[in-house]
N, C-alpha and C positions, 0 to 999 in steps of 0.2 A: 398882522396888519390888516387893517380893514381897507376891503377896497374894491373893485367889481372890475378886474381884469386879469389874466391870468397870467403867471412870473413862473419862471422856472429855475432851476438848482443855479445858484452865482447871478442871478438878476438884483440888480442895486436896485432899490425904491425909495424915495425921501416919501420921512413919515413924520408924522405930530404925535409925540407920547398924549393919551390923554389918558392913562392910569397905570393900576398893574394888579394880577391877582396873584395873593402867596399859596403856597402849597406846604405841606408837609408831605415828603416819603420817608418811613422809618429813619425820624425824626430829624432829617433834614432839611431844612429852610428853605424853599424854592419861590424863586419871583418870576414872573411871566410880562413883559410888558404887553402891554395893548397898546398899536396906535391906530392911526389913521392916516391916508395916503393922501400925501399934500399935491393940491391942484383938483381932487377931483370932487367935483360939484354935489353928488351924492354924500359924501362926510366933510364936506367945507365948514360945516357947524357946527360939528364936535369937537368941544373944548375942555371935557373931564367925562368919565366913563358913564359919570349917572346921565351924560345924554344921549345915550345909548340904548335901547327897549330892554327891558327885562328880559326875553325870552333868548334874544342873542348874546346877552352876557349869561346865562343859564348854559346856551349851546357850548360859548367859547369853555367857561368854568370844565364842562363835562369830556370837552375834547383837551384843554392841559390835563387833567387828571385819567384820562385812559392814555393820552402820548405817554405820563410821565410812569405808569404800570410799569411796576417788576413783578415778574411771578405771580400775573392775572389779579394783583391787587391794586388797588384805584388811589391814587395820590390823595391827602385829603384836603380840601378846599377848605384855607383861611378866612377866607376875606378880600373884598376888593379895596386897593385905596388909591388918592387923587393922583392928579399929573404932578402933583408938588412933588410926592414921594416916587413917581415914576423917572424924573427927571436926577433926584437924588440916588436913585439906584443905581441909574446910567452914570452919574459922576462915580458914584463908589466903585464900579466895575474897569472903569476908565481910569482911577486911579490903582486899584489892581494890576489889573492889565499893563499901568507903566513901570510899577514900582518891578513886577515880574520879568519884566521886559528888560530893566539896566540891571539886574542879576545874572544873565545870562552873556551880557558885555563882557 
């Protein structure tokens, strides 16, 4: 989440998806959203990722892909895409997440 104040482990923040970048690790499909933290004046403009400087989605890109390292190998950067698909991943995951949730009923 983008944002200029600093959160700690179990801090709640409201954010605005505005993208997401995929990853591959030995051949598994990984998404990362990217938001942005609602209220604060500094990203109150960002409404999809390309309004974002290249260098900081460069930064972000290079920090999922060393988090997401096994065995000192680097995730490999897909691609970035919009809030449309960022929004649709959060539904997908949220339906996951329910469907796994009334199996354990």
């Amino acid at each position: 989440m983008l944002g200029d104040s600093s959160t700690f482990p179990g801090c709640i923040r409201y954010g605005r998806p505005i993208g997401l970048v995929e990853l591959t690790d030995h051949e598994i499909r990984i998404e990362r959203i990217l938001a942005c933290a609602i209220g604060n004046p500094h990203f109150g403009g960002l409404r999809n990722y390309t309004d974002v400087k290249a260098n900081l989605l460069r930064e972000i890109e290079h920090f999922v892909s060393m988090y997401r390292s096994s065995k000192g190998r680097r995730a490999r950067v897909v691609g970035w895409r919009d809030r449309r698909a960022a929004h649709e991943s959060i539904r997908a995951g949220h339906a996951r997440f329910v469907s796994h949730a009334a199996k354990k009923l």
